[in-house]
Each structure stands twice: as C-alpha cells, then as structure tokens.
C-alpha positions as CSV (number, residue, x, y, z in Angstrom):
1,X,97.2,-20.3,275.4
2,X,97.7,-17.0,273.1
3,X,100.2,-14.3,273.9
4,X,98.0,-12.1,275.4
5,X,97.3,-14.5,278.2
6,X,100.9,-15.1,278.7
7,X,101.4,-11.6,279.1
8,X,99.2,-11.1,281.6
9,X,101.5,-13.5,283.9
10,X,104.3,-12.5,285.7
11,X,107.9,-14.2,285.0
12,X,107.9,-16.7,287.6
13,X,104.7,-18.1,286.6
14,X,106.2,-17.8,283.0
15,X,109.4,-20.0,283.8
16,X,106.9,-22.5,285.6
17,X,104.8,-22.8,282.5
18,X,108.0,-23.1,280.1
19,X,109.3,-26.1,282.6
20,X,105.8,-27.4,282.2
21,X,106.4,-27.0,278.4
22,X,109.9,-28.7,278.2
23,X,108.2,-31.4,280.2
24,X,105.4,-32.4,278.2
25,X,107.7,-32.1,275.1
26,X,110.2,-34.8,276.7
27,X,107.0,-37.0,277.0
28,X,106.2,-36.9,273.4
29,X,109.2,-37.4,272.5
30,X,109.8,-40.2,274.4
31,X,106.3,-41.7,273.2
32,X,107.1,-40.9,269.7
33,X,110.5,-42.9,270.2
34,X,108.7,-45.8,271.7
35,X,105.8,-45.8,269.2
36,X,103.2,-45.3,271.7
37,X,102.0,-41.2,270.1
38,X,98.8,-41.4,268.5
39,X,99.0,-37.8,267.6
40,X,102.5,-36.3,266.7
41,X,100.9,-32.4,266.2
42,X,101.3,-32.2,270.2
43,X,104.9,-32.3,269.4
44,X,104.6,-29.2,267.5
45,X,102.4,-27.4,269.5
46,X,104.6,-27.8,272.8
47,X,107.4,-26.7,270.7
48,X,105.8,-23.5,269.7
49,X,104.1,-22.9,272.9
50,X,107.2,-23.4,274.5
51,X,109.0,-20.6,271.9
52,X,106.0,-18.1,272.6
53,X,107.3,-18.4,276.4
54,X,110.3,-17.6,275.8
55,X,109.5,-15.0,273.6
56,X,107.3,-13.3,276.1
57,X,110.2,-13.4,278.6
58,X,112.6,-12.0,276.6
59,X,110.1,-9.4,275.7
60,X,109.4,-8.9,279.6
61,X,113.1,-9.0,280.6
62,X,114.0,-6.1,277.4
63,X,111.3,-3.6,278.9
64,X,112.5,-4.5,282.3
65,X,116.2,-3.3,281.1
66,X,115.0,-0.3,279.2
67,X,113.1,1.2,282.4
68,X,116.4,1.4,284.6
C-alpha cells in the first residue's frame, strides 16, 4: 500500500483501514509476547503503514480546513 493509493480513498475508508492497522499490530504484538512471530518485520511495517494513514488523514482533514 503506497501513499498514492491511500489517497485516492476517501476518510472513512481511511479510518477503516487504520482500525484494520491497529488490529493486526495488536496481533503481532500479542504473538511476539507469546513467542509464536516467526517474522517480527510485520511489526514494523503495520507500524508504519499505520503512520502513513494517519498522515494522509491529517493531510486530507488540513486541505479540508483550508478550503472553508
């Protein structure tokens, strides 16, 4: 998933995606804890992904407040 992507999506589907986010990073967390993750670079990527959400909602929320 890249930013342009993301972009293209409008904020509810963003804040559906981000709770999708926050979910898979609560799994890996809790299968890192219990010794279960093969992989911990998941971790990091749904941390990031997660931030580039955000990011892009900010961004869309910014230009939303500018055009009133």
């Amino acid at each position: 998933m890249n930013a342009q992507e993301l972009r293209d999506k409008t904020p509810d589907q963003l804040r559906e995606e981000l709770a999708n986010l926050k979910k898979e990073s609560f799994n890996l967390r809790f299968q890192q804890a219990t010794g279960q993750l093969e992989s911990t670079a998941g971790i990091k990527a749904a941390r990031r992904n997660a931030a580039r959400v955000k990011t892009i909602l900010n961004e869309k929320a910014a230009a939303a407040a500018s055009a009133e």
